[in-house]
N, C-alpha and C positions, 0 to 999 in steps of 0.2 A: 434740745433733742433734735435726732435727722428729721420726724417728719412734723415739726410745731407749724411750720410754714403752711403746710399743708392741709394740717387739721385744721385751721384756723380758716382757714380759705372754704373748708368743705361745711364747719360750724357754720357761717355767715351765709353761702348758698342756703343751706337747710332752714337756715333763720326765715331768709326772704321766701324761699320755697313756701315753706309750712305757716309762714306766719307767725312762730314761733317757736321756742325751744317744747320738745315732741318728742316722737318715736325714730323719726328719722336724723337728729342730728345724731342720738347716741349712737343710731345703727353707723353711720359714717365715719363716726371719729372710732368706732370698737372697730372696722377693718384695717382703720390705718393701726390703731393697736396692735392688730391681729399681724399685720406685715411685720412691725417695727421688732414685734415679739419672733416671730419666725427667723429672722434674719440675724438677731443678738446671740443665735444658740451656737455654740462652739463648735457642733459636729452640724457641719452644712446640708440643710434641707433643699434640694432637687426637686420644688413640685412638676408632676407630666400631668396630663392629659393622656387617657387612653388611647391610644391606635392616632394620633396626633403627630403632623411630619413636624409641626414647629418644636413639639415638646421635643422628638426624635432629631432635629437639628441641632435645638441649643444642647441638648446630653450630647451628643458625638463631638461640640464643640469643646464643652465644659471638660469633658472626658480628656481629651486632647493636649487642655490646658493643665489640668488640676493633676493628672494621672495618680489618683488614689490609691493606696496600697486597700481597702478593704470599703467592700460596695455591699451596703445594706440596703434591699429592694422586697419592696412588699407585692411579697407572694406566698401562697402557702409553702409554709417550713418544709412538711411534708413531703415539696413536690421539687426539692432541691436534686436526689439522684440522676432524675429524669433529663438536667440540661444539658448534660454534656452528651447525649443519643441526639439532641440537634442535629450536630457535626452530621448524622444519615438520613437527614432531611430533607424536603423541598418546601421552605416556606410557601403558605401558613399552614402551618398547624397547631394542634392545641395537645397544653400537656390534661393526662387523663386521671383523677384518682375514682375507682370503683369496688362498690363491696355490693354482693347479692346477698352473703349471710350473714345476718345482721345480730346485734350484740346491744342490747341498751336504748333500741330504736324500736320503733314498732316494726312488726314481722312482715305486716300488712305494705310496709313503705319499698320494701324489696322491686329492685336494685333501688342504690342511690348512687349519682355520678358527680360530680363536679370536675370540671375542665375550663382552663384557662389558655385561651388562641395567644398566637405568636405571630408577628406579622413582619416584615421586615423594616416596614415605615413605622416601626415602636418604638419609644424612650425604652423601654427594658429590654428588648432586643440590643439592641447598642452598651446596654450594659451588659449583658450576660457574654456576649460576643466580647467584648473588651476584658473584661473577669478571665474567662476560659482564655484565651488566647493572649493572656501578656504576664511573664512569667513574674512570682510573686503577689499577688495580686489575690484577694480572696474573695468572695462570693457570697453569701449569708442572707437566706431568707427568713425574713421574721416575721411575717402574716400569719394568724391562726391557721393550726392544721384543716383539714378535711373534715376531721372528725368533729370539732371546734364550730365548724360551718354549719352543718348540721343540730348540733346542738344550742348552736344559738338563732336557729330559725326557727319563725313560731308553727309553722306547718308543715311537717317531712314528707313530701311528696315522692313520689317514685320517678324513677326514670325508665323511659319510653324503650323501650328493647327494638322496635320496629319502627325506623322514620322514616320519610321519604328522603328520594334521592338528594334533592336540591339541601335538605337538613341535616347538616354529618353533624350536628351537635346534639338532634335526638329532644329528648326533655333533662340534661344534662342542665346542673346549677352552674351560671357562669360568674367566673371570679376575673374583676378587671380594675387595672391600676388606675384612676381618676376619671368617678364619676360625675364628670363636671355636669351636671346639668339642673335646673328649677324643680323643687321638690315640690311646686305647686302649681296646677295648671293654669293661674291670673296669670301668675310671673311671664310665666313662655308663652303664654298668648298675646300676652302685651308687649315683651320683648319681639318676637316673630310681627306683630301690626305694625308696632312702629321702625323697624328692622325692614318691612315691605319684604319680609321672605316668606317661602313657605312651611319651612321645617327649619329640628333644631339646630342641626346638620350644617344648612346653610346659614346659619346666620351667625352657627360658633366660625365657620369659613370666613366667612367675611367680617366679621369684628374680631376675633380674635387669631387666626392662623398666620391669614396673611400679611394684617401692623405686625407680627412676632416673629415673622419667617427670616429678619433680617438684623431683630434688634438684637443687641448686645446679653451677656449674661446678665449682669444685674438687675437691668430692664426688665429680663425673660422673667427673674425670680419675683421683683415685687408685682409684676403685673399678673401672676396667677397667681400667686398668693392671694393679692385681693380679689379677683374675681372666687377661689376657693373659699375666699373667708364671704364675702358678699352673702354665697346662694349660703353658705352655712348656716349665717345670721338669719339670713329667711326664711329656711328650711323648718318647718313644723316638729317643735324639741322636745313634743310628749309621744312620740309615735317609739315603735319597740326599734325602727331601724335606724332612728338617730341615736337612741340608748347602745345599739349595736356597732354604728360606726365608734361611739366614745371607746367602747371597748375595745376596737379593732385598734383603736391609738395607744392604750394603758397597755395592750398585749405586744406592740410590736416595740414602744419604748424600753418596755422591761425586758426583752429579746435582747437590745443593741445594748442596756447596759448591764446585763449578763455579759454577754460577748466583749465587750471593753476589759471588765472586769477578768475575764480568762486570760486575756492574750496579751492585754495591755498597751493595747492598741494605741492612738496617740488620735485625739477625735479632730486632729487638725488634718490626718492622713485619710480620713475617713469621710464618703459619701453615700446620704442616707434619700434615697429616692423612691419618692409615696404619691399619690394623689396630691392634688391641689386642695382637696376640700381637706383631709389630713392636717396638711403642713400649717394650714391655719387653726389646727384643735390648739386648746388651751386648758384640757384635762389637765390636773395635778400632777397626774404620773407622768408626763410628758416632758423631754428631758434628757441630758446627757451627764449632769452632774452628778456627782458622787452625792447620798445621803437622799435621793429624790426618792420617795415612797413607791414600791412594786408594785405589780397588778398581780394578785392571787391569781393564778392559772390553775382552774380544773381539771382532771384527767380524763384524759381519754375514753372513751368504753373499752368493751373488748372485741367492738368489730376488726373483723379483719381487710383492710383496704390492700389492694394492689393498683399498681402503677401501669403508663404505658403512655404511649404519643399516638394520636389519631389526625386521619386528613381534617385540614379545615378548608374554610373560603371567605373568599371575601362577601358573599352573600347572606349564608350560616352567621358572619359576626354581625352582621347586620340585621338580620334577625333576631337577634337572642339578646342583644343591647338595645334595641329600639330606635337602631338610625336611621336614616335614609337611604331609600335602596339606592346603590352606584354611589355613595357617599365615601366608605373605605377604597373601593378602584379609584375613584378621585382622590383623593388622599395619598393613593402610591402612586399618580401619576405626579402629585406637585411634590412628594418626596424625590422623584429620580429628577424632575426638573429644578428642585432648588439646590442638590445637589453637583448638576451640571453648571447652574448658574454662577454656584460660589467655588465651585472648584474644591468638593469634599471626598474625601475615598470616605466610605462607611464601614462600620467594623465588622466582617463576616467570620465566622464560625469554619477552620481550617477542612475539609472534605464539602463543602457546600459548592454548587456551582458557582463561576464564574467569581471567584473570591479572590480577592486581591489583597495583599499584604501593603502596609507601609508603613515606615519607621516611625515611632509617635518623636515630636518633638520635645523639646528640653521644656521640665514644667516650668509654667508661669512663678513668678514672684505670690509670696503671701500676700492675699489680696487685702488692702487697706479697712480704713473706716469706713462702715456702711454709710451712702452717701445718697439722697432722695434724687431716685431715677423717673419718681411715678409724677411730680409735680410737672416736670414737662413733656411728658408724656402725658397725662391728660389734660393738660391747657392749651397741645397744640393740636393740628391737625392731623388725620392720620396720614403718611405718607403711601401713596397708592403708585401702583405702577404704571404708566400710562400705558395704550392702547398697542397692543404687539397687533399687528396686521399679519405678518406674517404667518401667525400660529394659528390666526382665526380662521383666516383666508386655508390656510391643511388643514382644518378641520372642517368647515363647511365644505369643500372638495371633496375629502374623505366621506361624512356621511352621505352625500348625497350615492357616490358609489356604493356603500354600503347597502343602503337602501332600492336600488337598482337592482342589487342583486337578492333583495329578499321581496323582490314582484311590487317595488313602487312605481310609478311612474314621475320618477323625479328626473331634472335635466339641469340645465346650467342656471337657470334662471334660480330655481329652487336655492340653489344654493348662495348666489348673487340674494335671494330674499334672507334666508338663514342670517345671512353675515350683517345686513344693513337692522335687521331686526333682533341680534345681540344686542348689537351700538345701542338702538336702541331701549329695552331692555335694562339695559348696565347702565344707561341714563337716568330714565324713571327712577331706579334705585339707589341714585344717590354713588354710580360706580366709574370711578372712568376707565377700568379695564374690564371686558365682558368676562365671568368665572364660568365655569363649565357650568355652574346651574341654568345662570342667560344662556348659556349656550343650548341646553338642553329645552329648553323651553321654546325658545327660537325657533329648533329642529322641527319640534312636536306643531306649533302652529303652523308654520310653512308646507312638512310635508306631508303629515300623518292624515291631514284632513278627515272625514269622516268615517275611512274602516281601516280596517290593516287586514291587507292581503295575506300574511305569511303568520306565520307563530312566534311570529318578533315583532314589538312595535317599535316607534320612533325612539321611546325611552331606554329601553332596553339597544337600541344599536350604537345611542350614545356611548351608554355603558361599557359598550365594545369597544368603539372606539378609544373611549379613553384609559383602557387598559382591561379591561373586560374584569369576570367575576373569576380570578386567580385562583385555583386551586391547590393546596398543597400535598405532599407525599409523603407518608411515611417511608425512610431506606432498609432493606431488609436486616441490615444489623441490628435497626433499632425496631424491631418486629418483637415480641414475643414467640418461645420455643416453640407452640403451637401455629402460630401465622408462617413463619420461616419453612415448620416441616411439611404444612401442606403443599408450598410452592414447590419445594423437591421434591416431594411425591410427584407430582405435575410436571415435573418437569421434562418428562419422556412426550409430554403433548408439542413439545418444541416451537410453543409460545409464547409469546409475551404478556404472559397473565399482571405483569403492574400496567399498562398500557392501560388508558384510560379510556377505553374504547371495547364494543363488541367483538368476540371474534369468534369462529367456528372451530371446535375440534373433533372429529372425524374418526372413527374409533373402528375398526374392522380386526376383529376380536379375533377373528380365524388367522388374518395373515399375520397379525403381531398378537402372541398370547399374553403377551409380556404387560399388554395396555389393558388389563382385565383389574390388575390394582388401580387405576388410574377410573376406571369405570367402578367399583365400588367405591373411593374416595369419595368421587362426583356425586354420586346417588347418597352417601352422607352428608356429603353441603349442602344436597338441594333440600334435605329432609330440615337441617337446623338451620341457614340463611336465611335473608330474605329472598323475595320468591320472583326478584328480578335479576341476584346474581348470579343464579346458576340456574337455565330453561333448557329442559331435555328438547330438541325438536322431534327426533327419533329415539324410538327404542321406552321401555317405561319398565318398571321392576314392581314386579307382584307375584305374589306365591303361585311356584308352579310355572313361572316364564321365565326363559334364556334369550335373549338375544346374540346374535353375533355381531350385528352392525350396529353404532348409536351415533347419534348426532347431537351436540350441544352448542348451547352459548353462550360463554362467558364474559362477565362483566367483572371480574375482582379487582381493578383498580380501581372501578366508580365506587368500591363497597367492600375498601380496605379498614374502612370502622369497623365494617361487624366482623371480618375474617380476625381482626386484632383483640377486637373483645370476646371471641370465644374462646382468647387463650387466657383471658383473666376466670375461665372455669375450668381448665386443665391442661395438660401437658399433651394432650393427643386426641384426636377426635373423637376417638373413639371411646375416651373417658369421658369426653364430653357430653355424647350420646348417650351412653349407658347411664349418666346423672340427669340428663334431662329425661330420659325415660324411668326412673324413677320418680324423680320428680312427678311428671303426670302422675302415676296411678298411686302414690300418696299423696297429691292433694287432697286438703278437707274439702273441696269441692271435686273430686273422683267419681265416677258413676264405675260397672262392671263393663260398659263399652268401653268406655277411655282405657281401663286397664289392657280390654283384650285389643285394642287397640297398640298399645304398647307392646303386646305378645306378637304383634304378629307383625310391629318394626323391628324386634330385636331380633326374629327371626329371618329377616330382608337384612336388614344391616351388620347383625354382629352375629358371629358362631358361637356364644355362651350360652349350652344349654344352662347353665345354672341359675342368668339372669331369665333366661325364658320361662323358667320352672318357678320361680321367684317371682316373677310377673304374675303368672298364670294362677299363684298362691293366693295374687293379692286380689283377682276378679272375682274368685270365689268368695271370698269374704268380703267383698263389695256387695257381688248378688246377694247374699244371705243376708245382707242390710237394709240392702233397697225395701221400701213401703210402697212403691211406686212403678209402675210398667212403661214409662215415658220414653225410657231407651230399649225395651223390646225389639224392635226393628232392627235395631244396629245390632243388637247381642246373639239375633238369632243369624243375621248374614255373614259378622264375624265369624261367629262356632260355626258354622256350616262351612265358612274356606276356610277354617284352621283344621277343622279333621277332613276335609277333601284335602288336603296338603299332607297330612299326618299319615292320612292310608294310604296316599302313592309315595311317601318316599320311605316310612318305617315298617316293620314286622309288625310293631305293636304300639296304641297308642299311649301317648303318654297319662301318668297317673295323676296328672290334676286334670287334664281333659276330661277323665271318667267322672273324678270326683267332679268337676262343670257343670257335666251333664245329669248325673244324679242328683245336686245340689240342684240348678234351672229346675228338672223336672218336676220335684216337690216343690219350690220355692212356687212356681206358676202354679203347679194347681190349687194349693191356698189361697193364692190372690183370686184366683181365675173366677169365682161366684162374685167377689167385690166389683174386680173390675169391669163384668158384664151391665151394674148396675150403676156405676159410679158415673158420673156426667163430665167430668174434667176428663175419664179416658176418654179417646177416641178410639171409633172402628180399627184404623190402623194397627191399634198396640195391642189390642185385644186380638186381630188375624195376625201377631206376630207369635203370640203365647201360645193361639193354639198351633202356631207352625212349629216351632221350636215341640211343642208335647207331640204333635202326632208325627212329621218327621223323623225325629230324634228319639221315637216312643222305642223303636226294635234296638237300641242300643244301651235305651235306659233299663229296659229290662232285663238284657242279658246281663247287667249290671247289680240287677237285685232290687229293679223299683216296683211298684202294685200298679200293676192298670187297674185296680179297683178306685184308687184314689184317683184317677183322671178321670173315672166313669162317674162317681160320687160331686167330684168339683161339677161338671157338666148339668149333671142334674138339680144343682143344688142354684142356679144361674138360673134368672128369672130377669132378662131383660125388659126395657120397654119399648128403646128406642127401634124404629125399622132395621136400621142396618145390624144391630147384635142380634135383633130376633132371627134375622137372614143368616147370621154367623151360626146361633145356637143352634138354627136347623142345619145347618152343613156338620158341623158337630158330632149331634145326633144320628145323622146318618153316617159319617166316620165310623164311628162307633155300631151300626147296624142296627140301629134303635128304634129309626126311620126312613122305611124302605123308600127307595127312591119314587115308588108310585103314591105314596102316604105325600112324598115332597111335592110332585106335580100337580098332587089331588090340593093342598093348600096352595099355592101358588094362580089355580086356577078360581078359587074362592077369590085372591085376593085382584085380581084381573076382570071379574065379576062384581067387586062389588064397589059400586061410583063413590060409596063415603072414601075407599082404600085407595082409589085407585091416585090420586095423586102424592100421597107417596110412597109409592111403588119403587121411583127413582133411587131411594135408598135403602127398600131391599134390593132390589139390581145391586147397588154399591156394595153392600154386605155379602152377596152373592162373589162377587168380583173379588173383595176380600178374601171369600174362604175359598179361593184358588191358590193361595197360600200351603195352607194347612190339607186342604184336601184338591191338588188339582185334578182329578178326575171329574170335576163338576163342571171343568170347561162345556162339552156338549151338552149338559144341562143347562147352563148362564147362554147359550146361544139360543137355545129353544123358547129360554123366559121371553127373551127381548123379542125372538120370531113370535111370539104368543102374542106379545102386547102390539107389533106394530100391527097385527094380524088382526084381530079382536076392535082394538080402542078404535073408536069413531074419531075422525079429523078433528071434530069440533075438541077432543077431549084431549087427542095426539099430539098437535100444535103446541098448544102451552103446556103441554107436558116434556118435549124437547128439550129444549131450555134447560130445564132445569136438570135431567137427567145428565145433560154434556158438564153440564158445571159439577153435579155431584161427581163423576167419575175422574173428573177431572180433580177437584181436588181430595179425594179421598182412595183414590186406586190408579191415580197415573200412571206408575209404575208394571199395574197389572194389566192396562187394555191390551196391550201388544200380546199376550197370552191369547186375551179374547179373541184375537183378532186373527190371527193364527187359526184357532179352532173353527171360525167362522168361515177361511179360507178352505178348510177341510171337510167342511159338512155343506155348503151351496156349490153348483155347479160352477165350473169355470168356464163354460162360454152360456153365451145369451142365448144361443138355439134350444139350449136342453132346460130351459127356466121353465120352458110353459109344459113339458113332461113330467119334471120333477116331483117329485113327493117326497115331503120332510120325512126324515126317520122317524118322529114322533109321532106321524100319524101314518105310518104304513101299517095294514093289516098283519097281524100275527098268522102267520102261517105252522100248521101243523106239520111234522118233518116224520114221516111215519117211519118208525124203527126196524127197518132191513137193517136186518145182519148176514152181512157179507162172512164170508167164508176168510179166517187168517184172522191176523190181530186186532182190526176192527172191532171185527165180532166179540172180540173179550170186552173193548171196551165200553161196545153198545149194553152189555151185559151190566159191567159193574157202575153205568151210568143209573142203567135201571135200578138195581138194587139199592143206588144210595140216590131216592128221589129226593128228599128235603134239600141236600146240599146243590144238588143240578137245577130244581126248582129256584134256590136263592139266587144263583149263578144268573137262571135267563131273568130274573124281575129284573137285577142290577144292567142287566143288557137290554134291558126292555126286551126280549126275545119269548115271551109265555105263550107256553102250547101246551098241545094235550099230546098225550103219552098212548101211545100204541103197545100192545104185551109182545113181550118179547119172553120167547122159549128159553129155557135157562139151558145149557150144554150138561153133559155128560159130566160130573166130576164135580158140578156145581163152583161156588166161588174158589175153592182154591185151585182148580182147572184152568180156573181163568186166569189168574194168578199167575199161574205157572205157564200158561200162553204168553203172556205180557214180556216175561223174565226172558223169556226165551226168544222171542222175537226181538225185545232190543237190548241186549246183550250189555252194548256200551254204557248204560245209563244204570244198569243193575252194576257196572264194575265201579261206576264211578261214588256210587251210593256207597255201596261195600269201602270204600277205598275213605272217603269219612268219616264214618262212624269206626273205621279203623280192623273190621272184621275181615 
């Protein structure tokens, strides 16, 4: 056998190791099994490593040599249309499958994403580019679908709609070709101790990347096969996600000899390139032979996925795979360096930059009998590169300017230390060429010292320098209809909206009317983006304003993810909108604000009365659900700028509005006795109810509602707490039930009396509140608090403060500036006239003795007198009570007077007439 020599050598280690024949000789001799088996299979297994420049070397070389007519590459099947939209690329990016409406999933999980990054330093980059670009040649993914991924996960999570900038991957599931790494945390801690690294990153660099950056193929294949098969054997084999890898092997075997079986293919032309950890499965179904048992493949649901390619980085994949940050930028730097070193062109995708063609050579001969690469390869030592000065010496140089310029005080020495403190470093560790980790490390203790001046440390300017954190782009071809049409709409702003940078656009609506499209577009992204890619600086859109001039900031190249995934929900923005605004006010969590919330976007954003009336259907039958007053506030500010809007632009309002309002008006005064008494309301939601009933009362009645049912709710409320008893008496005097001197006459009881007086603070707040509902209490609410500072003794005023400022403060915020106002208008405004003044509540009533003048006065004084009950209610309400002088009645009696009135103001008798239509 190729590897008896071998086995033999690693039995006898294990022997003396262990002490005896164990756990560990069988684990040893089953990798070399696992190799000997990978390599006997007639259709050639290619193991990579993910995002891996050596795996990406030896493929561009094997490629070169072998040139395959048909390249089997494990990725989701699924995601095969999407490769050839590369070609309008800027690496990296990641290809995208997403479904919001879901089929067979829980509803709850909505969205779900899965996305797989593309790098250009990838073994499967180098395939797909070699596939697509060499005629003949075919392509063939056979990894479980999307749908597949999901259903063989134990917990369907949702993906993240909003992430930050640095995260273009979002909470998106990532799919990636060789997860080489310890499925247990002993393994990689003990590997990492005695490795003397810090992460996994660095020590897959340094044992594995760079012995493999230079070896041969065969070499390349049995030395990741066994580390593949190694962690496999280690890997804990009752967990659901090793059941799940076996599966992933039984699904993509039975893919390739489907696909053999159609075309009849010749598996000697054929390369099949998977994981490392894969290539060493030894499932049954595993196999390219005729007669080898299938993997039963389940169907599908009936979600619906859509496709698309989204920016990545090289940060995002380091993120979402758990590598070392700056670990992929090192990775593409020793990809373009070993590249240079050997003298490689790499296979680019034809419309990509900087993309270079060249002829592949004449393929290699049928490669022989597999021959043991691994026995001298692990018996000797590894061959390391010795110490490049050159490179160290430009990169110490380098950071030190770097850092210069982001407010270090670094100088030549610093860098002279950098360079001598690599050396050593790469010593310690057993290295005789410093890797960018020594390097990094070196940096950070030489310069970083104890703070970092700027918003970049020492680690992060490595990172820079060593190729920084790459971002890629989606090209507008390969945009979806929806990302494409916004940009032409935009495009009369005559910027560069893919730029990956801020930039101003400048909107003067009078001199170009034409940028008025361009300014509601904007005002649609800002409402469904994220709320850093599009910031109005000038100008804001709300019912009832026009602007002429606007100012913006666009960001849509940093947050070309989400312009691209709003086209996986429709064809135009504005289907977009109208779905998302659905959306809201049929959630099962909808309240009657969120709806009218909706009513009064669709009426900023879209001109369909039909969705607005459809909206405004669905608040209603929200409110008439609600048990609850919790969103009061919002319902009554909404309704109040939706018909302030309705009465300045229409004749008449609309018919769910009325219905709104007759609907609100009952629906509150039902609650309205509950919620006076209920302890989870607060004051607030209850001075919302009666805002919305006494406001809205002269509309609801011309509608057909009873003011006997808001009189009936009122009286039927029997608060306890301070601030609703301060509400009920606003109320009641709304209502005329409680003359304003009944109000004072209480208020002054409770200023009187020491048990009451400390919480008084929250009738004041309840008072405050029913400035709402009734503001005409303003100069009443300034008189209370003039009463109390006026009255209360220091001893009692003091610690009474406090707590009055925190009451109003959290319970009537919104209303002091009322108070405040009114307070403005009832004390003097200079200091001189303070020690004159007399408060209006306590100035003497003065008697106004009834002359009647001669002309239309005199009518009036007349039929004042005659209707005393109603002029007597008029002065209590004005605090104005006096006593009544007689007045002689005229000649002709009241309709004399009458007919004085008419006749003297003429205008006001036509306008009357002209009403009532007579």
């Amino acid at each position: 056998m190729t590897f008896d020599s071998l086995r033999e050598q690693l039995i006898s280690a294990a022997e003396a190791l262990g002490g005896g024949p164990a756990a560990l000789p069988e684990i040893l001799t089953g990798i070399v099994d696992d190799v000997d088996h990978a390599l006997r299979e007639p259709l050639e297994i290619f193991p990579v490593c993910h995002h891996s420049p050596a795996s990406a070397l030896a493929m561009l070389r094997r490629l070169r040599e072998k040139q395959p007519k048909v390249v089997y590459l494990e990725l989701c099947e699924d995601l095969q249309p999407l490769l050839t939209e590369l070609r309008n690329c800027r690496l990296p990016v990641a290809l995208q499958a997403f479904a919001s409406e879901l089929e067979g999933f829980p509803k709850e999980s909505a969205p779900l994403s899965v996305i797989a990054p593309i790098t250009e330093a990838s073994a499967e980059y180098q395939a797909v580019a070699y596939a697509l670009e060499t005629p003949g040649v075919e392509l063939v993914l056979v990894d479980r679908s999307t749908d597949h991924v999901f259903q063989w996960q134990p917990d369907v999570t949702p993906a993240g709609s909003g992430e930050p900038e640095e995260d273009l991957h979002g909470d998106a599931v990532g799919v990636e070709i060789g997860d080489l790494r310890p499925r247990f945390a002993e393994l990689e801690e003990h590997l990492l101790h005695h490795g003397r690294v810090r992460h996994w990153s660095e020590w897959w660099d340094q044992y594995v990347e760079q012995p493999l950056a230079g070896a041969d193929h065969e070499t390349y294949r049995q030395v990741m096969v066994l580390v593949g098969s190694l962690f496999r054997r280690l890997a804990p084999h009752d967990t659901r996600r090793f059941a799940s890898d076996e599966d992933r092997e039984r699904y993509m075997w039975t893919r390739i000899r489907e696909h053999l079986a159609a075309t009849g293919a010749d598996p000697a032309d054929c390369l099949y390139i998977c994981g490392a950890f894969h290539a060493a499965g030894r499932v049954p179904e595993a196999g390219s032979a005729p007669g080898t048992p299938d993997f039963t493949i389940s169907p599908r649901t009936g979600t619906t996925w859509l496709y698309g390619l989204i920016p990545s980085s090289h940060s995002a994949i380091e993120a979402q795979f758990g590598l070392a940050p700056g670990s992929v930028s090192i990775a593409a730097a020793t990809w373009q360096k070993q590249l240079t070193k050997h003298r490689l062109t790499p296979f680019k995708l034809e419309g990509q930059r900087s993309s270079r063609k060249k002829a592949l050579p004449v393929p290699a001969a049928a490669p022989g009998p597999v021959t043991d690469h691994l026995s001298g390869y692990l018996a000797g030592p590894p061959v390391l590169d010795g110490l490049d000065e050159e490179e160290l010496r430009g990169w110490c140089v380098d950071i030190v300017r770097l850092a210069r310029r982001n407010g270090y005080l670094a100088s030549t020495a610093d860098a002279i230390a950098v360079f001598e403190t690599s050396i050593l470093l790469a010593g310690m560790r057993g290295r005789a060429r410093p890797t960018p980790y020594d390097f990094q490390d070196a940096a950070v203790t030489c310069i970083e010292k104890d703070t970092v001046p700027g918003r970049r440390d020492v680690r992060r300017l490595c990172e820079i320098l060593l190729g920084g954190d790459r971002i890629g782009r989606v090209g507008y071809d390969a945009m979806p209809p929806l990302a494409r049409d916004v940009f032409d709409r935009l495009e009369p702003l005559g910027l560069n909206l893919e730029q990956r940078s801020i930039q101003r656009a400048l909107l003067d609506l009078n001199a170009r009317p034409e940028l008025a499209a361009c300014s509601q577009l904007l005002w649609m992204l800002r409402y469904l983006l994220p709320g850093q890619a599009i910031r109005p600086i000038m100008g804001s859109r709300r019912l009832g304003e026009k602007h002429f001039q606007e100012s913006w900031d666009l960001d849509l190249g940093r947050h070309q993810r989400a312009v691209i995934e709003l086209g996986y929900e429709g064809v135009t923005v504005e289907q977009v909108l109208e779905q998302r605004l659905r959306r809201d006010a049929w959630d099962p969590k909808a309240t009657a604000a969120i709806a009218l919330k909706a009513v009064e976007n669709s009426l900023l954003f879209l001109e369909s009365p039909r969705l607005t009336e459809e909206l405004g259907a669905r608040a209603i039958e929200l409110l008439s659900a609600e048990r609850t007053v919790d969103d009061a506030p919002a319902v009554l500010r909404r309704i109040r700028r939706l018909l302030g809007h309705y009465r300045a632009t229409t004749p008449v309002l609309p018919a769910w509005c009325e219905r709104f309002v007759t609907t609100g008006y009952a629906h509150y005064c039902t609650l309205l006795p509950t919620a006076f008494v209920d302890e989870a309301t607060g004051v607030r939601q209850v001075g919302a109810m009666l805002g919305f009933l006494f406001s809205l009362e002269s509309l609801a009645l011309s509608l057909g509602c009873d003011r006997t049912q808001l009189e009936i709710a009122v009286r039927q409320s029997h608060p306890e707490s301070p601030a609703k008893v301060a509400l009920l008496w606003a109320a009641l005097h709304q209502l005329g039930a409680l003359p304003l001197a009944d109000l004072r006459a209480r208020v002054g009881e409770l200023l009187g009396n020491p048990l009451v007086v400390p919480a008084v603070p929250q009738y004041v707040s309840g008072f405050v509140q029913a400035l709402e509902p009734v503001p005409r209490l303003a100069p009443f609410v300034v008189e209370t608090l003039s009463r109390a500072f006026g009255q209360l003794p220091d001893p009692v005023l003091l610690p009474w403060l406090p707590n009055l400022i925190m009451t109003l403060r959290q319970q009537a915020a919104e209303l002091v500036p009322v108070l405040t106002r009114e307070a403005g208008r009832t004390f003097p405004g200079a200091l001189a006239a303070l020690d004159s003044w007399i408060p209006p509540w306590k100035a003497p009533a003065r008697a106004r003795p009834a002359v009647v003048p001669a002309g239309p006065a005199s009518a009036a004084a007349v039929l004042l007198a005659a209707g005393r009950p109603s002029a007597d209610a008029v002065a209590a309400l004005l605090g104005c009570e006096g006593e009544w002088t007689p007045v002689a009645m005229g000649p002709g009696g009241d309709e004399a007077v009458a007919a004085a009135l008419l006749t003297a103001y003429p205008e006001a008798a036509n306008a009357v007439a002209h009403l009532v239509g007579a």
